[in-house]
C-alpha positions as CSV (number, residue, x, y, z in Angstrom):
1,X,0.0,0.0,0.0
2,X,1.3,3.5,-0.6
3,X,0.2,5.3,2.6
4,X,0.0,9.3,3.4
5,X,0.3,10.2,6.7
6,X,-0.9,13.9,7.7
7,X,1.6,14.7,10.3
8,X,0.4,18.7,10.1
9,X,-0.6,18.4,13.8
10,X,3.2,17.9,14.7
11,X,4.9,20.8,16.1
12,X,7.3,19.4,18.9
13,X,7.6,16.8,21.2
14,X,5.5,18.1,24.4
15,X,2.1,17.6,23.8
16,X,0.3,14.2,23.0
17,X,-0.8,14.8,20.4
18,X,2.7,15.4,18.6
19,X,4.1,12.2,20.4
20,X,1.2,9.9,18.8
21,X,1.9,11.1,15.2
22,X,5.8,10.6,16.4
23,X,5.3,7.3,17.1
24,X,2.6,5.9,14.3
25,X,5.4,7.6,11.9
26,X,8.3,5.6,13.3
27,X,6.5,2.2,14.1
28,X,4.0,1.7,10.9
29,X,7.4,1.5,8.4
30,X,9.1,-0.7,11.4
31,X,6.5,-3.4,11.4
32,X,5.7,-2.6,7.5
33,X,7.9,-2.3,5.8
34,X,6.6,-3.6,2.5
35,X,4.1,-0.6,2.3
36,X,5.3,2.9,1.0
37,X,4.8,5.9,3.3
38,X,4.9,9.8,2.8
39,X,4.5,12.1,5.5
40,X,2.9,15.7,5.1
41,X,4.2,18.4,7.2
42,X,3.3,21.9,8.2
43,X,5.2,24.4,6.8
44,X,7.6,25.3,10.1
45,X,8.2,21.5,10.3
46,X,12.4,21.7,10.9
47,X,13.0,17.9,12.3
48,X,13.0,16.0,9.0
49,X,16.5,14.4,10.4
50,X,13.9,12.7,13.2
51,X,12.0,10.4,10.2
52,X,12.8,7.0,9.5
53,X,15.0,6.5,5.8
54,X,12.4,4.8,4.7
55,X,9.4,7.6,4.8
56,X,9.0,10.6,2.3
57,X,7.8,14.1,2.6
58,X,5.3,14.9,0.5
59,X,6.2,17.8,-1.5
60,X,3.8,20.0,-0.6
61,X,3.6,21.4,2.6
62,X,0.0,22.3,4.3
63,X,-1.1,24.4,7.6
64,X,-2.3,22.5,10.1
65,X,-5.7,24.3,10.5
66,X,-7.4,27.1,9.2
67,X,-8.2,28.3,5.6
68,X,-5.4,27.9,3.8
69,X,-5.4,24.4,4.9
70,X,-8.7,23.9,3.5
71,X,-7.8,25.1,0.4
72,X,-4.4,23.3,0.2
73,X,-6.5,20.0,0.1
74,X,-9.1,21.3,-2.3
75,X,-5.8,21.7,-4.8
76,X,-3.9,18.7,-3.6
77,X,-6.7,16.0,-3.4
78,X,-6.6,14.8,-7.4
79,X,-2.6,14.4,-6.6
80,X,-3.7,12.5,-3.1
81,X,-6.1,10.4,-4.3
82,X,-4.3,9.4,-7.5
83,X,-0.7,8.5,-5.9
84,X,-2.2,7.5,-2.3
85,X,-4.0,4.2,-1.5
86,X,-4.5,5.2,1.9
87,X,-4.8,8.8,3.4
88,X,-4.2,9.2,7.5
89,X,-5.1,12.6,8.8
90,X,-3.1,11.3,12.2
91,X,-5.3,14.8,13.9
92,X,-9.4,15.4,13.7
93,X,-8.7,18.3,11.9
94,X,-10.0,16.3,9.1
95,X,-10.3,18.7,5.6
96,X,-13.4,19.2,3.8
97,X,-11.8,18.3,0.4
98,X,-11.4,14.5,1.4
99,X,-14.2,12.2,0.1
100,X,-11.9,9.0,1.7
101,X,-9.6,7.6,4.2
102,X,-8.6,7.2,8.0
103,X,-9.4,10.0,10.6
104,X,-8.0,9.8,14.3
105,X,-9.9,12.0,17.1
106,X,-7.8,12.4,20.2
107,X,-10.9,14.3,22.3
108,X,-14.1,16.3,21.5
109,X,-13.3,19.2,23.8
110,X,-12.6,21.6,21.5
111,X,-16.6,21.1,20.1
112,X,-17.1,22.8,23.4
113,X,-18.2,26.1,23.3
114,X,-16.5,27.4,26.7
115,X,-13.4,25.9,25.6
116,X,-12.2,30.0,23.6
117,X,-12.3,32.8,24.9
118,X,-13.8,35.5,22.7
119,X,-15.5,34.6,19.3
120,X,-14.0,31.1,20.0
121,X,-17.6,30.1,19.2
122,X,-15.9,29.9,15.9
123,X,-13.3,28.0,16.7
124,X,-15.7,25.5,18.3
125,X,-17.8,25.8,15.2
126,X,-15.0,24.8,12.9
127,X,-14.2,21.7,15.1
128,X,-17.9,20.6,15.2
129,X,-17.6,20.6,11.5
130,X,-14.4,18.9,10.8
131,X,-15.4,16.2,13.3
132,X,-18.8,15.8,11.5
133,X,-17.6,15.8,8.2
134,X,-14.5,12.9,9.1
135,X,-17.7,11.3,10.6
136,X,-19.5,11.3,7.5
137,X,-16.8,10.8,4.9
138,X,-14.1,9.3,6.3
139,X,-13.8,5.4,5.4
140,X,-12.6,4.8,9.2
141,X,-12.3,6.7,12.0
142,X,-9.3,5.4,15.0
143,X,-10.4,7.0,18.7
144,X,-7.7,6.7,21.1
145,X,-9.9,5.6,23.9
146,X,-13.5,4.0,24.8
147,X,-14.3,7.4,26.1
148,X,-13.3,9.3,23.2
149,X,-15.4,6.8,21.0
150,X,-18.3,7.1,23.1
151,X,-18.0,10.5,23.2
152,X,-17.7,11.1,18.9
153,X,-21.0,8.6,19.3
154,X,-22.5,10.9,21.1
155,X,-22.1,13.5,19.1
156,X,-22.5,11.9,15.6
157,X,-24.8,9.4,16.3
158,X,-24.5,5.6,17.0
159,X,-25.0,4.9,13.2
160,X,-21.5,5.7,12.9
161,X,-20.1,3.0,15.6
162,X,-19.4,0.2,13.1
163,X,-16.3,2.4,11.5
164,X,-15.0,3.5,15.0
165,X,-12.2,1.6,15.9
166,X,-10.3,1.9,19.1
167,X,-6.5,2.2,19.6
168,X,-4.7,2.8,22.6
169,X,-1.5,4.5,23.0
170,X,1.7,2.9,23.3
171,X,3.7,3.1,26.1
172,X,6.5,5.4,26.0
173,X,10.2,4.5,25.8
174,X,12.4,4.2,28.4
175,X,15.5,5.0,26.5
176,X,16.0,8.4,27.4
177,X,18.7,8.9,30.1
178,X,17.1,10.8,33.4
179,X,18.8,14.2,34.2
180,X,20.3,13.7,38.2
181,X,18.4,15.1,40.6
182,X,20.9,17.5,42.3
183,X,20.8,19.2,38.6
184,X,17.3,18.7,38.1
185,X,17.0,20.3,41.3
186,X,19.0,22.9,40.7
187,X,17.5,24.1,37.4
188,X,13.8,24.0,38.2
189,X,13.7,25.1,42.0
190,X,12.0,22.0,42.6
191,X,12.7,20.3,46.6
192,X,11.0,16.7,47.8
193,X,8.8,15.9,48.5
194,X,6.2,16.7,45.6
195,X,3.9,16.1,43.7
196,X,3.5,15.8,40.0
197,X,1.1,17.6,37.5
198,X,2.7,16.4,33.5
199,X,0.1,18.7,31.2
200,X,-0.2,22.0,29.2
201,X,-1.7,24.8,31.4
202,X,-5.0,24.8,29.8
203,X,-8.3,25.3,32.0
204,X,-9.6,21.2,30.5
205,X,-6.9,19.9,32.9
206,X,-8.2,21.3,36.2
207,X,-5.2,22.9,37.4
208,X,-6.9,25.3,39.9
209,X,-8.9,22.1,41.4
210,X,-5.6,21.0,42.1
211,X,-4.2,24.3,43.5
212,X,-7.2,24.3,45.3
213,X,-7.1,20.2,46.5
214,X,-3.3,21.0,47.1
215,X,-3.9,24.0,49.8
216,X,-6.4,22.1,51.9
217,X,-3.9,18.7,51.9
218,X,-1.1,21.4,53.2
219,X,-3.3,23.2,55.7
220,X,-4.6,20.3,56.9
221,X,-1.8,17.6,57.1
222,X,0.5,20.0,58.6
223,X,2.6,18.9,55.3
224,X,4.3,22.6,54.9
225,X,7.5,20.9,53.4
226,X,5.6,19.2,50.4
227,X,5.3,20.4,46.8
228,X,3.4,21.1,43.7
229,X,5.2,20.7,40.3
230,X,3.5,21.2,37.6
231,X,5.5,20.5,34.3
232,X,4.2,21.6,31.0
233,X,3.6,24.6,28.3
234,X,1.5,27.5,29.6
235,X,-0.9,28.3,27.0
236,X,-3.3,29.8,28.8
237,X,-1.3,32.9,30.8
238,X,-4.3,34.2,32.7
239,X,-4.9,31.0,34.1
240,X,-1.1,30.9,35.0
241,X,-1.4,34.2,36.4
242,X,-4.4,33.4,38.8
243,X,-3.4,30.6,40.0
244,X,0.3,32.5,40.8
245,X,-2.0,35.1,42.7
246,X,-3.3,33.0,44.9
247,X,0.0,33.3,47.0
248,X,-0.1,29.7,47.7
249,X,3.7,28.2,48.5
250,X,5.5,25.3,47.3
251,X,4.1,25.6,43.5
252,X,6.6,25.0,40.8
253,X,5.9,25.8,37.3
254,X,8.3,24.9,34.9
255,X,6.9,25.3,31.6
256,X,8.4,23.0,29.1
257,X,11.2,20.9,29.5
258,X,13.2,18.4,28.0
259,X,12.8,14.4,28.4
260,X,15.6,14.1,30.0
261,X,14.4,16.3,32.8
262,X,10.3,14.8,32.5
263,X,12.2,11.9,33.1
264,X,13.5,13.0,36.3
265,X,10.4,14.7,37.7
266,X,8.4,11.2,37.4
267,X,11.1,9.5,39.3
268,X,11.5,11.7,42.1
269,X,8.1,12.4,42.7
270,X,5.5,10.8,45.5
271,X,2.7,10.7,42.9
272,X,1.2,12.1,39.4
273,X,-2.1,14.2,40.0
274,X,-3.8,14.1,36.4
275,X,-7.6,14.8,37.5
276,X,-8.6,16.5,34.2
277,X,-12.2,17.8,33.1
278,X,-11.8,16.2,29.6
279,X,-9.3,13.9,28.6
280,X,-8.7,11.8,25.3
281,X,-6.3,9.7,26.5
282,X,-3.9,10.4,29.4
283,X,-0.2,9.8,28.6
284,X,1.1,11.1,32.2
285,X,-0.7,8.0,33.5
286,X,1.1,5.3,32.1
287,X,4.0,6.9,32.1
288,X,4.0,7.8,35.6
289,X,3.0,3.7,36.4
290,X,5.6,2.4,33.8
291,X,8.2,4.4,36.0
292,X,6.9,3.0,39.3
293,X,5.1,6.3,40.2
294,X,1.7,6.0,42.1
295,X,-1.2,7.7,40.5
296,X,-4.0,9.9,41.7
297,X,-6.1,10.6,38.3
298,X,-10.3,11.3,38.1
299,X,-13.0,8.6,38.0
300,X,-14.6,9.8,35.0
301,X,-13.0,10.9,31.2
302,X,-10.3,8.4,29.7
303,X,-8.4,8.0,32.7
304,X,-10.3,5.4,34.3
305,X,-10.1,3.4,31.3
306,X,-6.6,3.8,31.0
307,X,-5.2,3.5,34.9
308,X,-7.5,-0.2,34.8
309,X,-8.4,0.0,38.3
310,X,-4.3,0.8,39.5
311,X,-4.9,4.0,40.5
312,X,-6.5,6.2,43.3
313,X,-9.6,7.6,41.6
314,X,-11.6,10.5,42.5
315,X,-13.8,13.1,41.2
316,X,-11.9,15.6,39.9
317,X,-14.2,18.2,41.2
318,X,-13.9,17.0,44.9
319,X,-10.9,19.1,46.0
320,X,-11.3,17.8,49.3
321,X,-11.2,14.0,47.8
322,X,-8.5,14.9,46.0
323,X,-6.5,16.4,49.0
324,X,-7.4,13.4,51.1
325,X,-5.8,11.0,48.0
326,X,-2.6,13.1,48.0
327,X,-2.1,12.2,52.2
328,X,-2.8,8.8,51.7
329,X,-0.2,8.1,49.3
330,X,2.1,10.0,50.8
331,X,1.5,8.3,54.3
332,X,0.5,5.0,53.6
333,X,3.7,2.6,52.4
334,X,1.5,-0.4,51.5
335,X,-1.0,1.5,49.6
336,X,1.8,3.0,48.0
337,X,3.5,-0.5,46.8
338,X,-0.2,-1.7,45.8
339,X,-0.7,1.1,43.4
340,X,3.3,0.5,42.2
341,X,3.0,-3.1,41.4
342,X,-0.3,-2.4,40.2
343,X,0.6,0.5,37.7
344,X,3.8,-1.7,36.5
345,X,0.8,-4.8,35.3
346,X,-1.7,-2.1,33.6
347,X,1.2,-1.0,31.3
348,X,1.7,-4.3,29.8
349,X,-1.5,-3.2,27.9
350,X,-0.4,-0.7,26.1
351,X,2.4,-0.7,23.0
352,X,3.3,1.1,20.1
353,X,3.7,-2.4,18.3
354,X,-0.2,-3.0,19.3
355,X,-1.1,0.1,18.1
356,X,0.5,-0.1,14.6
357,X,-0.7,-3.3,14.4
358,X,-4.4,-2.6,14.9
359,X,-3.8,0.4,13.1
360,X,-3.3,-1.5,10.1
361,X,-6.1,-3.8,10.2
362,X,-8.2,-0.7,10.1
363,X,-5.9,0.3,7.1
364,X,-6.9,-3.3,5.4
365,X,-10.2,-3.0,6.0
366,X,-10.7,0.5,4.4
367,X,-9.1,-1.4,1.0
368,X,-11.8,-4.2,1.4
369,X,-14.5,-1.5,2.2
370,X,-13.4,0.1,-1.0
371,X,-13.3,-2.9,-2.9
372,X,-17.0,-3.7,-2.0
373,X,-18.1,-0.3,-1.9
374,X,-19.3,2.0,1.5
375,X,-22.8,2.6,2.6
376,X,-24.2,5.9,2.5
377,X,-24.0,7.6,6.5
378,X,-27.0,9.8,7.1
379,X,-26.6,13.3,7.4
380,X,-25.2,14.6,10.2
């Protein structure tokens, strides 16, 4: 098969997002090698060194959202269709030229119309439709998680479920050396004991419930000496700001950092807190459990389904549950080596190798869909 691969969605290695498309890139060719594969890139993509010898780039180089992406594919889709057996738009920011192919949806919050601020109505408009449309003309669609699946069901309709396929994540790799923890230290400010936060500073990942959840495990616990870290981008600077303003101590922001220092922060914390609002997967959960790190992550969303019952779970709007989760594990030793051992078995689930693999039969089974010809999908 000569495969596409829409890769527009990667723009660095911090978000999730970027480290799915990453991985599919550098694990389909591995364990396919018969098949061709071309990548498409946005047009400030600089790591081509970073892709396997035995991908292409696809000439033309496309935004990863917005208009002139939509037009790029209006132009391009003859060329697509004509050299390209499959086409993987690896993001849901699925264009409205494509009639055919494979769409993956990592969440549904942007649909959400609180999720912008200002005329982000429109923002949440265009998602609606691009999630829609891959819906409706997309041979398959791959959802990274029940949840996520349930969720495009719910907004689609459960016509749709028979070309919704779910594939996990894959674990990520170990190979990457930890920084030491006296430089680790040094750089970022950060003192044990602590606790983790792994997540862009966006308002979906409930970082002032944890603030808040935080403050009434110090004031309570007489725990003075312990830490929040919270590692990740800031995006969203007023929610930075307020949460700096609320004066609490012992709050570390470190914006992004390398792996090499992530790496470090798992191992020298007492637990990851990932209690998000909406979540389409969860990647600090298995990471944190594949590194021996208990977990305290919310009862609802994807991370149930991905922590498989070897976490502490809570609802991520109970600050006070929360704060009573973040004493137990950080008092409790055999609670603590349950959740370890625990975590270490629940990652055994998840692989890159799965993942390509299954991604592949849902390659397979958009040529045998073709070959017999696809339904018509209502409206939608």
């Amino acid at each position: 098969m000569k495969i596409l691969l829409d890769a527009t969605g990667w723009h660095s290695n911090e978000s999730g997002m970027s480290r799915y498309i990453i991985s599919m890139i550098d694990t389909l060719p591995k364990l396919f090698p018969e098949n061709d594969y071309t990548v498409i890139v946005n047009p400030n993509f600089d790591q081509k060194d970073t892709l396997p010898d035995n991908t292409d780039i696809y000439p033309h180089r496309v935004p990863h959202i917005g208009l002139k992406r939509e037009i790029a594919y209006f132009r391009l889709k003859k060329d697509i269709d004509r050299r390209f057996d499959i086409y993987h738009c690896l993001t849901e920011k699925w264009p409205t030229a494509m009639k055919s192919g494979v769409c993956t949806i990592h969440d549904l919050r942007q649909t959400r119309k609180n999720v912008f601020r200002g005329a982000g109505w429109l923002k949440s408009a265009y998602f609606n439709h691009m999630i829609r449309r891959a819906a409706r003309t997309a041979d398959q669609i791959i959802a990274v998680s029940g949840n996520t699946k349930q969720e495009l069901l719910s907004l689609v309709g459960e016509s749709f479920e028979d070309k919704i396929s779910v594939v996990h994540h894959g674990i990520p790799s170990r190979s990457v050396a930890a920084t030491s923890w006296d430089e680790l230290s040094r750089k970022h400010a950060i003192q044990k004991p602590y606790f983790l936060v792994v997540g862009e500073v966006r308002r979906h990942k409930n970082l002032e419930g944890v603030v808040k959840a935080f403050s009434l495990f110090r004031s309570r616990h007489d725990a003075n000496e312990a830490g929040l870290v919270i590692v990740g981008r800031i995006v969203e600077n007023d929610l930075y700001a307020a949460i700096k303003n609320t004066g609490i101590e012992n709050i570390v922001f470190t914006d992004y950092i390398s792996s090499e220092d992530l790496s470090a922060c798992y191992d020298h914390s007492q637990a990851v807190v990932m209690v998000s609002i909406v979540e389409g997967f969860g990647f600090p959960v298995i990471e944190a459990m594949a590194r021996g790190i208990p977990v305290i992550c919310s009862d609802s969303t994807s991370l149930v389904e991905i922590a498989g019952g070897a976490a502490l779970t809570v609802d991520p709007r109970d600050h006070n549950g929360i704060a009573d989760r973040m004493q137990s594990v950080l008092s409790d030793n055999e609670l603590r080596s349950k959740l370890v051992a625990a975590g270490l078995s629940n990652v055994n689930r998840f692989s890159w190798e799965s993942a390509a693999n299954k991604t592949m039969n849902v390659y397979r089974k958009v040529r045998g869909d073709q070959s017999e010809g696809l339904g018509h999908h209502p409206h939608i």
